[in-house]
Every structure is written in C-alpha cells, then in structure tokens.
C-alpha positions in Angstrom: -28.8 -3.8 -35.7 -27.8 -0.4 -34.9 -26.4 -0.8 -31.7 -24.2 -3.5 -32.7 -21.1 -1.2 -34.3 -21.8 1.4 -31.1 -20.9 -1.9 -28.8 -18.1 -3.4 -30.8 -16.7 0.8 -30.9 -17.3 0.9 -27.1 -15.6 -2.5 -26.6 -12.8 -1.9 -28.4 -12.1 1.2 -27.0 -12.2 -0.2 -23.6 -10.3 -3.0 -24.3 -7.3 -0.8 -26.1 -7.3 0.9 -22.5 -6.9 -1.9 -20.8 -4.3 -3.6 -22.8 -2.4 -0.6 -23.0 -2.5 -0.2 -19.1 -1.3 -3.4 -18.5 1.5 -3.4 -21.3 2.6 -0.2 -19.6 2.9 -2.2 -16.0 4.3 -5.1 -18.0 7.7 -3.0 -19.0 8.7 -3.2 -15.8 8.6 -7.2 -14.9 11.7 -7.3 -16.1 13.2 -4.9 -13.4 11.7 -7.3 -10.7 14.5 -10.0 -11.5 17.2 -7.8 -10.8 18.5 -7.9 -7.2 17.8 -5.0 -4.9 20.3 -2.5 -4.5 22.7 -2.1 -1.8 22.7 1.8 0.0 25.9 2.5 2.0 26.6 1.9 5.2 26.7 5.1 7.2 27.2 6.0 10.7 24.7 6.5 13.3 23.7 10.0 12.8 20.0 10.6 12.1 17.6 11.8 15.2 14.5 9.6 14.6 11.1 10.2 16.5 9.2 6.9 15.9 5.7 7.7 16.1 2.9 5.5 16.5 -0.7 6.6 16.1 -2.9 3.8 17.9 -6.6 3.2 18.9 -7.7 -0.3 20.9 -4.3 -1.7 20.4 -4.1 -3.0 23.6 -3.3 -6.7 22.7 -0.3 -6.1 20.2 1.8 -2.4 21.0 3.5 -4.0 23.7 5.1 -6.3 21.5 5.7 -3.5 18.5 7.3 -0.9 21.2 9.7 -3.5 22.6 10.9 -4.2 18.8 11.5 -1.0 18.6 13.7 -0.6 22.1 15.7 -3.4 20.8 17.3 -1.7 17.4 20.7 -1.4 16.8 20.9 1.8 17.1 22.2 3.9 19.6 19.3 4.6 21.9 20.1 8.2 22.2 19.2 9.0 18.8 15.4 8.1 18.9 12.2 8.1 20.4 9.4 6.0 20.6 6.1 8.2 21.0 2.9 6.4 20.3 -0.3 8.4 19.7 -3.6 7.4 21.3 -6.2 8.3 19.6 -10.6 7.2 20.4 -9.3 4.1 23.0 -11.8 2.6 25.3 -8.8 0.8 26.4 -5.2 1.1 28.1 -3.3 1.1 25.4 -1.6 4.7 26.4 -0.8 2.3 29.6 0.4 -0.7 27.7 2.9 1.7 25.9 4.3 3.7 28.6 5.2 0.1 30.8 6.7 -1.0 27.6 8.9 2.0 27.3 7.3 4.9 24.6 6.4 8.0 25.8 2.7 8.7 25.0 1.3 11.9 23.5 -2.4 12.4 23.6 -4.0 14.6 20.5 -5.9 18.0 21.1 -8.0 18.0 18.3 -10.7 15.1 17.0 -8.8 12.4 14.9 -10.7 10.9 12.5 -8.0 9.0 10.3 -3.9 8.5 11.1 -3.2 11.7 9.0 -4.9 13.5 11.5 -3.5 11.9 14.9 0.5 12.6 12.7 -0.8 16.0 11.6 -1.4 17.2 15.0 1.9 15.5 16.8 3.8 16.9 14.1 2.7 20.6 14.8 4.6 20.2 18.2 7.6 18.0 17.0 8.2 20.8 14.1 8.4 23.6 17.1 11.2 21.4 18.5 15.0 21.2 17.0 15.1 17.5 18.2 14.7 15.0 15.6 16.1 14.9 11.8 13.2 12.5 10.7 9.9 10.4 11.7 9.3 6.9 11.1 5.6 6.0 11.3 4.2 2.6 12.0 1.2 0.9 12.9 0.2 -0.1 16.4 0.1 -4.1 15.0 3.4 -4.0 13.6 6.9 -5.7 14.7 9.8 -4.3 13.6 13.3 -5.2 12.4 16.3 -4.4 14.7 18.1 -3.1 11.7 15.3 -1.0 10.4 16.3 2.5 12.0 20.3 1.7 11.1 19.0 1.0 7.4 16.6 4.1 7.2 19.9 6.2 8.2 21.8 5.1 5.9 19.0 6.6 3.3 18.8 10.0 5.5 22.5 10.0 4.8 22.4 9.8 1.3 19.9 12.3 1.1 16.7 10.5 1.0 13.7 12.8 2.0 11.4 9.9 2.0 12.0 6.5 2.3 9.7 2.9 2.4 10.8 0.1 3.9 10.2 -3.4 3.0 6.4 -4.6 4.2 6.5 -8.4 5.5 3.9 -10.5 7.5 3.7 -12.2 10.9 1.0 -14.5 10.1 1.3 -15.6 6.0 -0.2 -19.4 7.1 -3.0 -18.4 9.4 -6.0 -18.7 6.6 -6.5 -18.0 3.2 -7.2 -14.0 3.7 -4.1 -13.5 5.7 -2.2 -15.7 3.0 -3.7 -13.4 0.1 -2.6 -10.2 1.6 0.5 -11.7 2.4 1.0 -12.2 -1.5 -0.2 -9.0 -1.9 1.9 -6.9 -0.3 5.0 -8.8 -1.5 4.4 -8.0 -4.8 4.2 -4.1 -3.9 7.3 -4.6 -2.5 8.7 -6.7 -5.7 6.7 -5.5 -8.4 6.1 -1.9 -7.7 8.7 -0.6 -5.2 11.7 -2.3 -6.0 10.8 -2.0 -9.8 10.3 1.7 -9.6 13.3 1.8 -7.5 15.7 0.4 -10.4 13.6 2.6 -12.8 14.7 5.6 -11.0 11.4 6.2 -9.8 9.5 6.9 -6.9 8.4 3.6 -4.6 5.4 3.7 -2.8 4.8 4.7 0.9 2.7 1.7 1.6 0.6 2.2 5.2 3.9 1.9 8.1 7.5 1.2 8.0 7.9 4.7 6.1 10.4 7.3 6.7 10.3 11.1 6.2 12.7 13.7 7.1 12.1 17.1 9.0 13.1 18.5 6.1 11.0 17.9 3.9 8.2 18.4 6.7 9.2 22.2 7.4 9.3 23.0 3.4 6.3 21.9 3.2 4.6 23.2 6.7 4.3 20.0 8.0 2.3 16.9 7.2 -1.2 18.1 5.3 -3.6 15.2 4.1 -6.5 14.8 4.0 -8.0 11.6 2.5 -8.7 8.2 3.9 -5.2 6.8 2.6 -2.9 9.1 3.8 0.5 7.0 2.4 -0.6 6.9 -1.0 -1.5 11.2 -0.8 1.8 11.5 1.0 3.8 9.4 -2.0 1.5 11.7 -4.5 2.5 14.9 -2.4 6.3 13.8 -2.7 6.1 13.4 -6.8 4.4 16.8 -7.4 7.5 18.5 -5.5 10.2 16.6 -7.6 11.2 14.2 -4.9 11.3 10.5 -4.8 10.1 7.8 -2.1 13.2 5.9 -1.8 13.3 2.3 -1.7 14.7 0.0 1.8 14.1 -3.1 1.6 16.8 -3.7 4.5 14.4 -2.0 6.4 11.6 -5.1 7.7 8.7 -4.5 9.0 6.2 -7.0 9.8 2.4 -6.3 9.9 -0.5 -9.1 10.8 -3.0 -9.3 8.0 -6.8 -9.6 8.6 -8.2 -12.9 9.1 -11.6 -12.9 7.6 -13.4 -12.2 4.3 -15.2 -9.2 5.9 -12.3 -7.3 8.0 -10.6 -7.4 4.5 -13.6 -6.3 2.6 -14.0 -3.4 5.0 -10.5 -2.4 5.1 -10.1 -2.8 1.2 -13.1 -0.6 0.8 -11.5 2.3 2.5 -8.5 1.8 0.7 -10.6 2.1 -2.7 -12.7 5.3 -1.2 -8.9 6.7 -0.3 -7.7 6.2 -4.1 -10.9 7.5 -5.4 -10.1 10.7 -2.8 -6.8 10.9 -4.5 -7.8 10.6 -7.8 -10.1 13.5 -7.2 -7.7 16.0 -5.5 -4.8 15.1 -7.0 -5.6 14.1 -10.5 -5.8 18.2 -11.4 -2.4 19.0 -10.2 -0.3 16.2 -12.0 -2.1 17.0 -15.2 -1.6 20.6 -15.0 2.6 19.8 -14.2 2.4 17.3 -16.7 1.0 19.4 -19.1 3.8 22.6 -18.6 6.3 19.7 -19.8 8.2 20.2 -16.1 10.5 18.0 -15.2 9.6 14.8 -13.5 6.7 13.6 -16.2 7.4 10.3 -15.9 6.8 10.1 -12.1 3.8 12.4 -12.5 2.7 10.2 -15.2 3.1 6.3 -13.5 1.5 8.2 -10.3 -1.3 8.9 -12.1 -1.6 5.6 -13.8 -1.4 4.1 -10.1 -4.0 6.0 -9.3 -6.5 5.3 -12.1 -6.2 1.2 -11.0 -9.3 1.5 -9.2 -10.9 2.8 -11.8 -9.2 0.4 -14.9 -10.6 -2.8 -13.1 -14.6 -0.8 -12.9 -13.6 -0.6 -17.0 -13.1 -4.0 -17.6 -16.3 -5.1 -15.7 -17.8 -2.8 -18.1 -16.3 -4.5 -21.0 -17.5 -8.2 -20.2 -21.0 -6.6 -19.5 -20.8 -5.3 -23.0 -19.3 -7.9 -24.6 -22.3 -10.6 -23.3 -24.7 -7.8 -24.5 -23.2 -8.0 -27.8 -22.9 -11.2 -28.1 -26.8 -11.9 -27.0 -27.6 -9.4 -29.7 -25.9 -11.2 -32.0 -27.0 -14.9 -30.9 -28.4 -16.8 -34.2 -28.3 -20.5 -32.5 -29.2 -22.6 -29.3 -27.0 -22.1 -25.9 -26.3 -25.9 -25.6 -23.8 -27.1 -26.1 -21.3 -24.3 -27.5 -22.4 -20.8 -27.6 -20.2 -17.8 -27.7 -22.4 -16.0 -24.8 -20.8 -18.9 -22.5 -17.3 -19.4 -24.1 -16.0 -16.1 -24.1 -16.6 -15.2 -20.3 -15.2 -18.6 -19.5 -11.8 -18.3 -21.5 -11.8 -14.9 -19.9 -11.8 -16.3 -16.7 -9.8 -19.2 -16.9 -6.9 -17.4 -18.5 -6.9 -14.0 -15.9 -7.1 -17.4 -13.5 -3.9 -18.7 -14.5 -1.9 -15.6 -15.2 -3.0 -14.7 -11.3 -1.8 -17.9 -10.4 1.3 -18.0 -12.0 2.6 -13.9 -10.9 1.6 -15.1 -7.4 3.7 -18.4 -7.6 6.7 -16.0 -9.2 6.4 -13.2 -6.3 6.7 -16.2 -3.6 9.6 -17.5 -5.6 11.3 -14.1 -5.7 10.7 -13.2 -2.2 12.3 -16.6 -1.1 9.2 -17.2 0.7 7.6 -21.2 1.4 5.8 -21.9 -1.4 3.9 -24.8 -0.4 2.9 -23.5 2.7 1.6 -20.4 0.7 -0.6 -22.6 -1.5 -3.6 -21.8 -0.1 -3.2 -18.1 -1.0 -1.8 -19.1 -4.6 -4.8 -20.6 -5.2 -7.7 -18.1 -3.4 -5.5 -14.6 -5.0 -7.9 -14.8 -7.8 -10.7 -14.7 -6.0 -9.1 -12.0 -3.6 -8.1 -9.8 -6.3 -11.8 -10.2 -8.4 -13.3 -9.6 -5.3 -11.9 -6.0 -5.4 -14.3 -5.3 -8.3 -17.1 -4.7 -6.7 -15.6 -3.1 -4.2 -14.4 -0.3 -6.5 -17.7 -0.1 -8.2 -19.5 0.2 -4.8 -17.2 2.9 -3.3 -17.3 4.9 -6.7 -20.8 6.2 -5.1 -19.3 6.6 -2.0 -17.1 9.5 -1.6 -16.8 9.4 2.0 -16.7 6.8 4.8 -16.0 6.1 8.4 -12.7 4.7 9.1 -13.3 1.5 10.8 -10.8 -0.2 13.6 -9.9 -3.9 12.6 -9.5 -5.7 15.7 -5.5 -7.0 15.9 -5.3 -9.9 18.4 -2.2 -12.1 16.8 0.1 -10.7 19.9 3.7 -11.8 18.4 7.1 -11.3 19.4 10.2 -10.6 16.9 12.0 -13.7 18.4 9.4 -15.6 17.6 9.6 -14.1 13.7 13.2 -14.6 13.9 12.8 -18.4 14.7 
C-alpha cells in the first residue's frame, strides 16, 4: 500500500527526534551524582527587598512572613513587602499584623509578572535594596535562605534559584507526585546544569535577582503566563546565568487534587507554548550569529520544546497503530502486533518512570517508603501531561486561575 513507506518515513523521523532528545537530556544524569557545590561564605552585605505578590492568601502568608522575620540575617538589611493583588479577603491585614509592609498595585494585575512589574517600577526609583527575592504567598522559608542568596550576590550572581522543597510530600498521591517532580528539577535540571556550567532554572519562588541586572534591563518585562521560565529565558539571551542555591530551602504546599493540578499544569503548558512563541526567534537568530553562549541558548531552547516533544510522541503511537492496522494479515487474539507494541511501550516508559523517581528520592535523602504512593502514580502524573499539551496547543491564551492553599504550616513544624 502506498501509504505504508509515508508512515514508516513519518515514524521514523519522529522517533529519531525523540531519541535524540532524550539522549541529549541523558548526558547529563551523570552530573546528578555529583554532590552540590559549596559557594563561600560571605558577610552580611546584600540589601534584599522580599517581595510577595498574593491574592486570597489569607489562610497561609501569616505563616510564610513570620519565616521570613526569623532569618539569620541581620534585620536591617531586608524587607518583607507582600503585594495584594484581586483579594476578596484580608490578606493585606494578615500580612501587616504579621510584620510585612503591604504595597497595593496601581494598575490591573492579571498574572505575578504584572503585580512584580509594577512594585518594581517604584523600588528601581529608590537606592534601597541591592536585590529582590520573590516568593509565593503559600510558601515557608528557610532561616538560612537570605544568608545563602548573599553569599551568591557576593560572588557576583545576578540571578540566583534556590532549592524548591515541599510541606506536604504524604498528604495524597498528587501532592506526592509534585513533590517528586520538583525534586528532580532541582536534581536533574538545576543542579546538573549547575555543574555543566550552565544556567539552572528560575522555578516559580525562592528566586533571587539583583538590582543590577533589573536597571540594565529597565526593570522586570514579561509577559507570558509563566513568568520564571521567560525570566530564566530573558537571563540566557543576555549572556548571564541563573545560578544554582540549593542552601537556599524553600518550602511550597503542592495541590491536593487531580483537578487543581490539571488546571495549574495547564497554565504552565500555555506559559511554555507563550515562550516558545516569543522567544523561540531570538535564541535562533543568536544562535545562528555563532555568539557566544550557544550552548545555553541551545539546552533553553530544547527545554522549551518539551511541551511540544511529548505532543510528537503521541503522534508517533497514533501512527504506529495506524501502520500496524494497515499492515494486519492475521486475527487479534491471542498475539497481535496492534496490541503488543503499545503495551511494551507502556510497560517499559512505566518502569523507567518508576525507577528515575525511586533514584531522585534516593538522591534527595528523602523517605522513600513514605513516598511510595507517588513512585507508583508519577506515571500516570507525568502521561497525564499529554493531553494537556495537546489541549493547550489550541489555546494560546488563558485566565490565570487562584488554587486555593489551606495547609497553614509553620517552619518548626518542617523542622521537626
């Protein structure tokens, strides 16, 4: 049949992509057994303004401000300023008896890039702070994390990520999945890029920039529904490099259910698709002129196209079953190829998920047993991303949706 040599071409082509993509990713595993590197101990010196953009947070900033008044850092040399933005309820209130000062935006704010865009139009006009952290309103932080992100300042660091932990990894499967998730971004991407001499990966809160880098650049500018992936794009295309803290903890409560996480996944995806899209031209075009920095441009790029890649395979099993139905000379039962090839397919992405989850938790120093509930459901988690990339590819543009954060925990409690 004539189609049959147009489908194996296709296939094959799709499949070469894929296996090349994941070689690529593969080249750095074995960076992810070294140990993180130590930065020097400096003294207190950088001017932080902590800033906070929050909407209905009522039940947890409380708890994420008073982390923040307990770092061991001399009190002096930062502020904690959380932004309200669309609140129906007194979390402006909640913050100010906990200790931040509260600045209230002019303008609409539609995503966090918007509430930090406007705040840092004023902070810029000031000569009172050397950097920002940013964090999320459902965070708890670290005592050490502001005397860690100095220490990068003072090394030169105009960007820094710190390391992204949980406060509830045992609540239910979802919250254990993301858990897993996040610590291999930290293992497997950050730190691995880190020893690689390239750029981590500003990953939602517990980020540092310096107001440096914020003047050159006339202050922060994005514009898509993940603004820390634009930002880490936005730091590659001028030559510099996120740096990697892992000293730096902060820890973030993870949705609950199936649907917070499909709905907050989904406008991650439409955020990645918005990068691709904007940003995609411009590391070309440097890539291209040979400039310096291609690798960085290049694994950026790659990042980027993740999304996309796991769309690609879906279209590679639907054309493989096509193929093999137009190829069908024999019965279904009891062995066809139609059936055995899907089902190898599965069982074997099934154990390799299994097995880079069990290694992350291993790595991490994390309780593995207590974890095993998200071992097992990360498969499902991470195929359930599939459709969401296929859906948001027709959806350019959505409306950022608040997930409710109720789990009100304390750092002592962490620490215990």
């Amino acid at each position: 049949m004539i189609a049959i040599p147009w489908l194996k071409a296709a296939i094959f082509l799709i499949s070469t992509m894929s296996v090349l993509f994941l070689v690529y990713f593969a080249l750095y595993l074995p960076y992810a057994l070294r140990p993180a590197s130590k930065w020097k101990q400096h003294t207190p010196r950088c001017r932080f303004a902590v800033l906070v953009a929050a909407r209905n947070e009522q039940a947890v900033i409380g708890n994420l401000v008073e982390s923040l008044m307990e770092q061991e850092y001399p009190r002096e040399l930062f502020d904690v300023i959380v932004i309200p933005n669309n609140c129906t309820d007194d979390t402006a209130g909640e913050a100010h008896r906990a200790g931040a000062l509260v600045m209230e935006c002019a303008a609409p704010v539609r995503t966090k890039g918007d509430a930090l865009k406007q705040i840092m139009e004023i902070l810029m006009r000031q000569d009172r702070y050397d950097a920002i952290c940013v964090f999320d309103a459902d965070n708890v932080v670290d005592v050490g994390f502001l005397a860690a992100m100095n220490n990068a300042w003072c090394e030169g660091a105009v960007a820094a990520q710190g390391y992204r932990d949980s406060k509830n990894p045992t609540d239910t499967m979802i919250s254990s999945c993301y858990s897993i998730y996040y610590w291999m971004v930290n293992r497997m991407f950050s730190h691995t890029r880190a020893h690689a001499g390239l750029s981590a990966i500003v990953n939602g809160s517990g980020f540092m920039v310096s107001m440096d880098w914020l003047h050159r650049h006339n202050g922060w500018h994005t514009v898509t529904m993940t603004e820390d992936i634009e930002f880490t794009t936005q730091c590659i295309l001028s030559g510099e490099r996120v740096a990697w803290v892992p000293e730096a903890k902060t820890y973030d409560e993870q949705p609950l259910t199936f649907m917070q996480s499909w709905h907050q996944r989904c406008r991650w995806t439409v955020g990645l698709y918005q990068c691709l899209r904007v940003y995609t031209p411009s590391l070309l075009r440097q890539t291209c002129r040979g400039r310096h920095d291609l690798h960085a441009r290049l694994d950026q790029l790659l990042f980027l196209f993740t999304p996309l890649l796991q769309v690609i395979y879906l279209i590679s099993l639907i054309l493989t079953g096509i193929l093999y139905t137009l190829q069908i000379r024999f019965s279904l039962a009891p062995y066809s190829e139609i059936l055995y090839q899907p089902c190898l397919s599965v069982t074997i992405s099934f154990v390799g998920t299994v097995l880079l989850a069990i290694a992350v938790i291993v790595l991490e120093r994390k309780p593995l047993l207590l974890m095993a509930k998200g071992v097992l459901g990360y498969w499902l988690f991470v195929m359930s991303w599939i459709p969401i990339n296929v859906a948001m590819l027709f959806k350019p543009q959505m409306e950022w949706k608040a997930i409710a954060h109720t789990r009100s925990v304390r750092l002592t409690e962490l620490q215990k």
